[in-house]
Every structure is written in C-alpha cells, then in structure tokens.
PDB file of the backbone (N, CA, C, O) and the ligand in Angstrom, with CONECT records:
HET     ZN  A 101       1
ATOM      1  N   UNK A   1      81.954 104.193 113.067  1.00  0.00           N
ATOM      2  CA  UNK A   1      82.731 105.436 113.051  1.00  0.00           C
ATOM      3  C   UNK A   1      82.227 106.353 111.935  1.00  0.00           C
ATOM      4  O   UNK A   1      82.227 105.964 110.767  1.00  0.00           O
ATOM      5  N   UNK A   2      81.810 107.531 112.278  1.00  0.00           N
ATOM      6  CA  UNK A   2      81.773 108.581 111.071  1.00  0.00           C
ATOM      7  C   UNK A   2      83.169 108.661 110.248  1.00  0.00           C
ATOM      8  O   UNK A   2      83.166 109.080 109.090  1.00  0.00           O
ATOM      9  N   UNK A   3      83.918 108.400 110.651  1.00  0.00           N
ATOM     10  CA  UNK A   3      85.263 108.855 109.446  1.00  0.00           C
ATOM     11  C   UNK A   3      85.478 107.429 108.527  1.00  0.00           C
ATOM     12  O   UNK A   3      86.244 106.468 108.594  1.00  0.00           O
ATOM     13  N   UNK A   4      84.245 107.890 107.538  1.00  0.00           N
ATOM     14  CA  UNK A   4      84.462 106.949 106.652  1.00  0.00           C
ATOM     15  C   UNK A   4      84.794 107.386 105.064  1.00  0.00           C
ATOM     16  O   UNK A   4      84.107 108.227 104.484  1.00  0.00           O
ATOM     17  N   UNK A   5      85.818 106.779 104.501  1.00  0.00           N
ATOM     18  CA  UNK A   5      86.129 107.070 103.083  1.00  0.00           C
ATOM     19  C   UNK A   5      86.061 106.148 102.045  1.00  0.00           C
ATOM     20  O   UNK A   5      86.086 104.930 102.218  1.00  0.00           O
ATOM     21  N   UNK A   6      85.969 106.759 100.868  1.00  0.00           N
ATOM     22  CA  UNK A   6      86.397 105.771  99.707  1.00  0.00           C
ATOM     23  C   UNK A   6      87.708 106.377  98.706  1.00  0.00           C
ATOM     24  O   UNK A   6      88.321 107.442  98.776  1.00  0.00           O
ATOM     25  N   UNK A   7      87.829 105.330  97.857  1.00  0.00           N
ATOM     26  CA  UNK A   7      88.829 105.571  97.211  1.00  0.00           C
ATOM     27  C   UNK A   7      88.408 106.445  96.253  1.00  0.00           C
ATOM     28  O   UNK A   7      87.303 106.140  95.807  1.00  0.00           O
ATOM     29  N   UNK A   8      88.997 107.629  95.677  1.00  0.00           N
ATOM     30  CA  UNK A   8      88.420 108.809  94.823  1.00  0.00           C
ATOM     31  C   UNK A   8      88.624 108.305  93.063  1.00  0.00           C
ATOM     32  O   UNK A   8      88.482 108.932  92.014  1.00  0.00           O
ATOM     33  N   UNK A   9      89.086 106.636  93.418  1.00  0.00           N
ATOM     34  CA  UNK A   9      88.986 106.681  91.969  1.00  0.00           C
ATOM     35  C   UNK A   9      88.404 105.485  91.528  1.00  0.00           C
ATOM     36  O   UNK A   9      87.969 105.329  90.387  1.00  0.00           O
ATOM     37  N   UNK A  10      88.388 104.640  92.410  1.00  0.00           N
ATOM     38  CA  UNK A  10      87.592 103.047  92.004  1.00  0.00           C
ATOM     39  C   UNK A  10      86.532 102.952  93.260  1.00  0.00           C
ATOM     40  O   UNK A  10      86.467 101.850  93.806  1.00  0.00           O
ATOM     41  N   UNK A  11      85.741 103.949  93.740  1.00  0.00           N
ATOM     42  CA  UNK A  11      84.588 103.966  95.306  1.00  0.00           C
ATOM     43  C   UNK A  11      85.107 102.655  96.289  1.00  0.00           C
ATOM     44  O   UNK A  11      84.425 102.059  97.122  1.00  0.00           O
ATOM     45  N   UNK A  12      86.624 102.390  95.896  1.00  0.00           N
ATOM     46  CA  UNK A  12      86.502 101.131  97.161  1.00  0.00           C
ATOM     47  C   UNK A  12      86.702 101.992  98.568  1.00  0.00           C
ATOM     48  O   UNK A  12      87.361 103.015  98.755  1.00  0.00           O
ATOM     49  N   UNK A  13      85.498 100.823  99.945  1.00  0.00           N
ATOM     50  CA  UNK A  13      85.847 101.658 100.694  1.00  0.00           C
ATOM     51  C   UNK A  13      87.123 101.420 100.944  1.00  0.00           C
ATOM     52  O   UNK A  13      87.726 100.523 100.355  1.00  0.00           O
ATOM     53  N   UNK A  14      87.813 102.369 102.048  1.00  0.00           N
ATOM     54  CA  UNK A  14      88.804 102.303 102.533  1.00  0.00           C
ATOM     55  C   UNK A  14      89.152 101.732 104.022  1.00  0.00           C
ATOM     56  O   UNK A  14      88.161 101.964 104.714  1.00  0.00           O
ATOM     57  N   UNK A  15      90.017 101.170 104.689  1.00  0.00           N
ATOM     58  CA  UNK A  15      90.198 101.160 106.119  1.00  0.00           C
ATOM     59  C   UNK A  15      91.484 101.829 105.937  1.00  0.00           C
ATOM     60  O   UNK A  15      92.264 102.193 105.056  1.00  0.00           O
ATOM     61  N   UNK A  16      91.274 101.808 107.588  1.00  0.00           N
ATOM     62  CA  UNK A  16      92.822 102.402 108.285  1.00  0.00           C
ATOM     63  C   UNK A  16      94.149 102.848 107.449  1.00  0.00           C
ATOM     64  O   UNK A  16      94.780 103.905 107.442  1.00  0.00           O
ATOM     65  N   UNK A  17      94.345 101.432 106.641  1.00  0.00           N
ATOM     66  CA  UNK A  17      95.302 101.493 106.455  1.00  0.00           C
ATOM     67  C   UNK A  17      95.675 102.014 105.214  1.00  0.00           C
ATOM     68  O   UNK A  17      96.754 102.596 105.104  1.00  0.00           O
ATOM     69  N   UNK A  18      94.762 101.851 104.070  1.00  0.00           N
ATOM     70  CA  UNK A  18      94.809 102.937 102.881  1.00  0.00           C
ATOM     71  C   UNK A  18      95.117 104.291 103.166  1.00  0.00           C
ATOM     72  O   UNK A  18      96.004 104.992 102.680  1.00  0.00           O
ATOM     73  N   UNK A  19      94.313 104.548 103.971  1.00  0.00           N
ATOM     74  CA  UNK A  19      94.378 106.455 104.232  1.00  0.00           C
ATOM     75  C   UNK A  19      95.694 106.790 104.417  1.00  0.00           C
ATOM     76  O   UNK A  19      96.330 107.560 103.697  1.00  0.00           O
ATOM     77  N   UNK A  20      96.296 105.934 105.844  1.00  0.00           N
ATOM     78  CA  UNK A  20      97.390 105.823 106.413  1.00  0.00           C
ATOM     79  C   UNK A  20      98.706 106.097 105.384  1.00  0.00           C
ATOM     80  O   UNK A  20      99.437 107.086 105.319  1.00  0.00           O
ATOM     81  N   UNK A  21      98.727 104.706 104.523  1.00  0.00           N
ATOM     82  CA  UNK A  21      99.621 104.946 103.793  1.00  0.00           C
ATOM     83  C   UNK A  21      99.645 106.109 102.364  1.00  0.00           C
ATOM     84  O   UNK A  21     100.681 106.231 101.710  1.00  0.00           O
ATOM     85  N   UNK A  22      98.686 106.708 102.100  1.00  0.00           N
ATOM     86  CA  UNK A  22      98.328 107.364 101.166  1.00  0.00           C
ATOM     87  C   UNK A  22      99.143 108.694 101.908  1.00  0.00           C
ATOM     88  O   UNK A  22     100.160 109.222 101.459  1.00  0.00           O
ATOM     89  N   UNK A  23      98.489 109.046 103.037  1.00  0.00           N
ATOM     90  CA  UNK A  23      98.952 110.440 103.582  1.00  0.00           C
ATOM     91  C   UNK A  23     100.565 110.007 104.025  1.00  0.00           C
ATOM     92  O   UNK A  23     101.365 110.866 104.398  1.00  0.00           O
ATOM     93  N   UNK A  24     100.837 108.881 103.949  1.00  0.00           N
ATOM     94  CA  UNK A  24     102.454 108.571 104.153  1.00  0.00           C
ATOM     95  C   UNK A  24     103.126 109.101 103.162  1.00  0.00           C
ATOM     96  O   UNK A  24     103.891 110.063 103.231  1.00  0.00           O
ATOM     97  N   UNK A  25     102.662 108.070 101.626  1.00  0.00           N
ATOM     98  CA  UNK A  25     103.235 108.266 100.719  1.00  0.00           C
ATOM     99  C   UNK A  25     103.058 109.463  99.485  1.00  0.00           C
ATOM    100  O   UNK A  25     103.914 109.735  98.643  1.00  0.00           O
ATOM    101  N   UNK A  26     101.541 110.168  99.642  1.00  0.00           N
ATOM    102  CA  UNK A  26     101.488 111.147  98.917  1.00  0.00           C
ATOM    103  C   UNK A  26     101.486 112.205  99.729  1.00  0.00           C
ATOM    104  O   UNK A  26     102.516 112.862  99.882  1.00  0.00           O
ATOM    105  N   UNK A  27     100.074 112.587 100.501  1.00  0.00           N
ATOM    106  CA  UNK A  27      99.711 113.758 100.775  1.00  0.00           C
ATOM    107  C   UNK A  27      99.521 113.763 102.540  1.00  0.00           C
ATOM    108  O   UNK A  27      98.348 113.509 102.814  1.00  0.00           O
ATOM    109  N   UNK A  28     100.209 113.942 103.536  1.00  0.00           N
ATOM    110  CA  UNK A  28     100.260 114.264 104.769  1.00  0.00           C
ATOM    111  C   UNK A  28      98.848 114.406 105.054  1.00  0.00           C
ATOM    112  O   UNK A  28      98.192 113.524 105.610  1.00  0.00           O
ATOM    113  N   UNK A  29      98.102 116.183 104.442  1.00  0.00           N
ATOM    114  CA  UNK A  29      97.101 116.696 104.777  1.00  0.00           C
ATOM    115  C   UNK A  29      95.891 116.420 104.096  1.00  0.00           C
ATOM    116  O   UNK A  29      94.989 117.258 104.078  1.00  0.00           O
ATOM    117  N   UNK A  30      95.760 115.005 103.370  1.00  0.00           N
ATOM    118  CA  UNK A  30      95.397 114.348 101.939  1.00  0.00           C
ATOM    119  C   UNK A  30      93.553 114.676 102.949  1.00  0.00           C
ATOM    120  O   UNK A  30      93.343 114.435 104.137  1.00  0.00           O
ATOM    121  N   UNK A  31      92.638 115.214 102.009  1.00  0.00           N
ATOM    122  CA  UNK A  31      91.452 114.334 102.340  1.00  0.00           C
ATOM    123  C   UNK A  31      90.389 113.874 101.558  1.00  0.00           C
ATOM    124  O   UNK A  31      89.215 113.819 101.924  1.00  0.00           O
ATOM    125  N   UNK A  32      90.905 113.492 100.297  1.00  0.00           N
ATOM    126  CA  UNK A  32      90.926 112.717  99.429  1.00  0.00           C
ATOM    127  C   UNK A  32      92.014 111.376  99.333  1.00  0.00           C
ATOM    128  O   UNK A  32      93.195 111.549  99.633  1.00  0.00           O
ATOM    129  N   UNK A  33      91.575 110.200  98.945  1.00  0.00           N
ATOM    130  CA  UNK A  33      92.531 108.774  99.498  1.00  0.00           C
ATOM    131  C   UNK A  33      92.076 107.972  97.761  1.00  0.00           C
ATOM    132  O   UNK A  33      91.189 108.181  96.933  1.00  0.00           O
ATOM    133  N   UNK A  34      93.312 106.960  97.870  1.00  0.00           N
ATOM    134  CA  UNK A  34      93.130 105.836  96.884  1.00  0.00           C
ATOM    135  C   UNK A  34      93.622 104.653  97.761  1.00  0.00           C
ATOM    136  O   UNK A  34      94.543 104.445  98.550  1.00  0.00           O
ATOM    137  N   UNK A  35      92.495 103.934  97.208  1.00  0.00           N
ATOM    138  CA  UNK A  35      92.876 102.165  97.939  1.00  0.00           C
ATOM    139  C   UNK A  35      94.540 101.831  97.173  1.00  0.00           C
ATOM    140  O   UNK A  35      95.240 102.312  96.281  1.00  0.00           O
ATOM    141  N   UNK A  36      94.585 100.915  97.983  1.00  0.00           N
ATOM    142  CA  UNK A  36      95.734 100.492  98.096  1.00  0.00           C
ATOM    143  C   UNK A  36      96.212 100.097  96.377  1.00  0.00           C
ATOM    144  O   UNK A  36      97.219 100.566  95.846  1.00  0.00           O
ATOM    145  N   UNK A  37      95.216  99.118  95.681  1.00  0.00           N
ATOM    146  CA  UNK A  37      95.507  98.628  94.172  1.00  0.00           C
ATOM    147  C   UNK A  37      95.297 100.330  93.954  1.00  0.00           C
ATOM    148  O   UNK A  37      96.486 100.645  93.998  1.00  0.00           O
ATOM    149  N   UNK A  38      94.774 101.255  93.807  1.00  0.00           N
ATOM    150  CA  UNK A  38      95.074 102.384  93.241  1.00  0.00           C
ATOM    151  C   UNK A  38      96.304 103.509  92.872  1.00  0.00           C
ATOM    152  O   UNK A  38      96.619 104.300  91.982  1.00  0.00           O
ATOM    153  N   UNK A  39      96.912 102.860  94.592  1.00  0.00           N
ATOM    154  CA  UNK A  39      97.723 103.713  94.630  1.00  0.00           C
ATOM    155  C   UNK A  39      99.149 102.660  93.940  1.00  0.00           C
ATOM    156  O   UNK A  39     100.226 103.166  93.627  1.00  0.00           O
ATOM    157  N   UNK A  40      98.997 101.909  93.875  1.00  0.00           N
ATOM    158  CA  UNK A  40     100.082 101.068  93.635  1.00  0.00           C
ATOM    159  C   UNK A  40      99.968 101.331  92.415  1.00  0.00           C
ATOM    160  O   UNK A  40     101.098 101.672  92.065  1.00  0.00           O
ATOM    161  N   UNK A  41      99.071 101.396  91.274  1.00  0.00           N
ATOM    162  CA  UNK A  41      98.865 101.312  90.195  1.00  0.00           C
ATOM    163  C   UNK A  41      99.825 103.332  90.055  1.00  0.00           C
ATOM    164  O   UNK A  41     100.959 103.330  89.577  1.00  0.00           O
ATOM    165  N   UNK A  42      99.389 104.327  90.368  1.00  0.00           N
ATOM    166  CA  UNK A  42      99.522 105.314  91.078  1.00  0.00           C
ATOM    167  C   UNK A  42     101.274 105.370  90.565  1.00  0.00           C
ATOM    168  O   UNK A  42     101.856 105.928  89.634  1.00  0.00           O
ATOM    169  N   UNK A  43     101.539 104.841  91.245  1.00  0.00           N
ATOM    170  CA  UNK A  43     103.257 104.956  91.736  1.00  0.00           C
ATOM    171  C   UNK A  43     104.061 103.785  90.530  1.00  0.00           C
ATOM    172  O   UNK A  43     105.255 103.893  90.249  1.00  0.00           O
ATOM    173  N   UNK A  44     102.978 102.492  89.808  1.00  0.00           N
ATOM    174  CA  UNK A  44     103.605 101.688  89.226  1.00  0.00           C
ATOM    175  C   UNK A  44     104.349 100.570  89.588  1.00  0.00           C
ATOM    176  O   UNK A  44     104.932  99.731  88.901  1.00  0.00           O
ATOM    177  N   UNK A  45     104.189 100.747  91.124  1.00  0.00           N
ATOM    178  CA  UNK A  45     104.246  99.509  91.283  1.00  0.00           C
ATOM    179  C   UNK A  45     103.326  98.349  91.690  1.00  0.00           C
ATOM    180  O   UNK A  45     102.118  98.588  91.691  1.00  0.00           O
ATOM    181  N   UNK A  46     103.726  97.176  92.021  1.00  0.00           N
ATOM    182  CA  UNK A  46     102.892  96.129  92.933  1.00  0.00           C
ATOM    183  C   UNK A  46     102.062  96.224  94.261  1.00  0.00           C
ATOM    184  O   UNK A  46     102.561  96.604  95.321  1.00  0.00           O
ATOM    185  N   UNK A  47     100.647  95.816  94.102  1.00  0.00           N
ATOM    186  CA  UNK A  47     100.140  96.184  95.203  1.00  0.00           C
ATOM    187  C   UNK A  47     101.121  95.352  96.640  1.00  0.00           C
ATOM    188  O   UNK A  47     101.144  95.651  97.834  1.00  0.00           O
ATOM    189  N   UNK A  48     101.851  94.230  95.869  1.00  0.00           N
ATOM    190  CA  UNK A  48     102.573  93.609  97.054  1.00  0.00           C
ATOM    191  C   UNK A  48     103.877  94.962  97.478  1.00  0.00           C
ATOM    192  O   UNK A  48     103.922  95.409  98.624  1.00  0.00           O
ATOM    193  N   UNK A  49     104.524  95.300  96.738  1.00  0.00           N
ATOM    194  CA  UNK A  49     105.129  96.615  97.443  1.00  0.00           C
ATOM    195  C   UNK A  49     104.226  97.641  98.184  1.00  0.00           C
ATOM    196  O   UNK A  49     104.752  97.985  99.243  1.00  0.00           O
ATOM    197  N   UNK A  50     103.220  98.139  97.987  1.00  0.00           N
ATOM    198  CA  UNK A  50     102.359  99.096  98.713  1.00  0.00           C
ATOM    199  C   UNK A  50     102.440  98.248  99.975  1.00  0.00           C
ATOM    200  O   UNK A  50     102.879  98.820 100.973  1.00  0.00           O
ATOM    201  N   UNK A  51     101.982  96.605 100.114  1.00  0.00           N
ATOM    202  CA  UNK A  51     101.382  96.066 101.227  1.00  0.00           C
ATOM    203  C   UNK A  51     102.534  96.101 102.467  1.00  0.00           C
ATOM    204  O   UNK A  51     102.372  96.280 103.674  1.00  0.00           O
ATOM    205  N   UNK A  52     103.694  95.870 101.725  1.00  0.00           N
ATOM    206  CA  UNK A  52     105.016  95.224 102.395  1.00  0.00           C
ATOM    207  C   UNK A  52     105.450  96.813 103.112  1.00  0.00           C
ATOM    208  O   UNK A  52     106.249  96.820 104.049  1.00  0.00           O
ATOM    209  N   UNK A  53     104.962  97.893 102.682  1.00  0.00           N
ATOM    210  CA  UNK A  53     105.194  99.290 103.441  1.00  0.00           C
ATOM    211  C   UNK A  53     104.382  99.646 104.461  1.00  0.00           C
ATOM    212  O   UNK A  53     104.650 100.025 105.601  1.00  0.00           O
ATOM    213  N   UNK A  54     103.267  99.459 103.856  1.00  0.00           N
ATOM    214  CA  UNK A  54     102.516  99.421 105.319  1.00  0.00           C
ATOM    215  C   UNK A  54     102.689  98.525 106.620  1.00  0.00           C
ATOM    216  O   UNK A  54     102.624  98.894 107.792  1.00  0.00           O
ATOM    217  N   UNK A  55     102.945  97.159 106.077  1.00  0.00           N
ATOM    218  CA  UNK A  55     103.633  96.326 107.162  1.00  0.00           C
ATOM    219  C   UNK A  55     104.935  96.923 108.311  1.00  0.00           C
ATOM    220  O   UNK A  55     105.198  96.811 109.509  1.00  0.00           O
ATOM    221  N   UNK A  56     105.605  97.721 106.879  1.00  0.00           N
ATOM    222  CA  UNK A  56     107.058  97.856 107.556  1.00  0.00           C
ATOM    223  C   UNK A  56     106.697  99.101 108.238  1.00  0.00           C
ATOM    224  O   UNK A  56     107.519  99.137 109.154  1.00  0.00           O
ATOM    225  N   UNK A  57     105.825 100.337 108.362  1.00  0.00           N
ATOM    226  CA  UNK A  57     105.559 101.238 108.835  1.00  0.00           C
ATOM    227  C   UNK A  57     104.702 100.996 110.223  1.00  0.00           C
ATOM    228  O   UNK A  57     104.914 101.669 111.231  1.00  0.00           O
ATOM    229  N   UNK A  58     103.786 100.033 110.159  1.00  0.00           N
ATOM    230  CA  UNK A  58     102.826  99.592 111.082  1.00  0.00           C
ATOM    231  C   UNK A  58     103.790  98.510 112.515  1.00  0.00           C
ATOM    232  O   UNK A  58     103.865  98.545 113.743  1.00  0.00           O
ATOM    233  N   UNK A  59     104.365  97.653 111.374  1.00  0.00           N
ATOM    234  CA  UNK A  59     105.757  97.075 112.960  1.00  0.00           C
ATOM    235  C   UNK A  59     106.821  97.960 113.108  1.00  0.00           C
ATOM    236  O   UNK A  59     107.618  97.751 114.022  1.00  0.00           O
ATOM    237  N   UNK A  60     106.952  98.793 112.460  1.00  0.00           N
ATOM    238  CA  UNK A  60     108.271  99.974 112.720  1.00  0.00           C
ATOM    239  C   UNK A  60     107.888 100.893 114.321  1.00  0.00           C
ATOM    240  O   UNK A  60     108.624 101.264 115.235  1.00  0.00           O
ATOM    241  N   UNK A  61     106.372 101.013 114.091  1.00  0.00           N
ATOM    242  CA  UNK A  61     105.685 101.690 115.249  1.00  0.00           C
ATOM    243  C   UNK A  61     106.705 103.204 115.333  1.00  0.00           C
ATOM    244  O   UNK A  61     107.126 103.698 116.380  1.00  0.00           O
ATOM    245  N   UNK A  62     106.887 103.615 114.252  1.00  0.00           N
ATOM    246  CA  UNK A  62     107.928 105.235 114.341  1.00  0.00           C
ATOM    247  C   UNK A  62     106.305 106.175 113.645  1.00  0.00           C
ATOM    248  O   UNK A  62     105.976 107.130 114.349  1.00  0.00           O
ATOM    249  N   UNK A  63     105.832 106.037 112.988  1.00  0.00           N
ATOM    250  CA  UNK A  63     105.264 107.169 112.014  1.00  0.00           C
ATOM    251  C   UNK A  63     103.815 106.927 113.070  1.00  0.00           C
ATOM    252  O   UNK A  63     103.386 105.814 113.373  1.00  0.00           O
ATOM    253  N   UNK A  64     103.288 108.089 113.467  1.00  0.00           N
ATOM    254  CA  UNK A  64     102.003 108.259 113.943  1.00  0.00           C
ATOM    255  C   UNK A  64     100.496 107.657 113.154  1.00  0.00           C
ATOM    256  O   UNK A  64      99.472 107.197 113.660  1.00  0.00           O
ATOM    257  N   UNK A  65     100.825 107.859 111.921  1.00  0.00           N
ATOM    258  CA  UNK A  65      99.802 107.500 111.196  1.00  0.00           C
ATOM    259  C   UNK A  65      99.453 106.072 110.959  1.00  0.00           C
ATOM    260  O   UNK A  65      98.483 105.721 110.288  1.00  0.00           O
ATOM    261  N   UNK A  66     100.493 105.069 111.684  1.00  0.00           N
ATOM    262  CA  UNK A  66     100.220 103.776 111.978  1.00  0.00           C
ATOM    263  C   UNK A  66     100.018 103.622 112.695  1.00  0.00           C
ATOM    264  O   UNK A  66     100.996 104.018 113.329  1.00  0.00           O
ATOM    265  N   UNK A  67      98.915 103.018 113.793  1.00  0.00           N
ATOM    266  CA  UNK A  67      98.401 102.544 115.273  1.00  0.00           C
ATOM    267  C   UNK A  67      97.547 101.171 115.204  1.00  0.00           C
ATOM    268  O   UNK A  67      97.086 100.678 116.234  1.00  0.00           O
TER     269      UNK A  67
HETATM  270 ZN    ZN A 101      90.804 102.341  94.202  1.00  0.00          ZN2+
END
C-alpha cells in the first residue's frame, strides 16, 4: 500500500491502528500520527489504556475509522 506512515516522533512505522486511534483521540483530519507508546506517553497514560481503546472501538464497530 502507498499509505504508509511513521510516527512523527520516535520513526516507528505505523499500522492501521495507530493512525486510527490517533485521529480518534487527537486529530480527526491528523496527517501527521504517533505510535501507540507515543501517544500514550502523549496523554500520560499506559500504553495498555491506549490498547484497551482501540480494542473497544474496533469490537464496538460504531466509529468508521475502525474496519
Ligand atoms: Zn512513537
């Protein structure tokens, strides 16, 4: 796939689901992203809270940006 990113602050790449939750939790129209330990670090919390949202967003199957 050409739509490939990294994280704008530690070059990790990214999948799906970083972006996903990034434009969840920060920026909708984001096109700039932070991996997941980034963003957790980010917000202060646990990357296990970041993980456990994406879970709950991805089986919720409500928000588009999860597929
Ligand atoms: Zn990062």
């Amino acid at each position: 796939m050409a739509d490939f990113h990294t994280c704008k602050k530690c070059g990790a790449p990214l999948g799906q689901d970083d972006i996903a939750i990034y434009k969840k939790m920060v920026l909708r129209t984001a096109d700039e992203f932070l991996c997941i330990d980034c963003l957790a670090e980010y917000f202060g919390v646990s990357r296990e809270a970041i993980e456990a949202k994406v879970r709950y967003f991805r089986e919720s199957g409500t928000c588009a940006l999860f597929r």
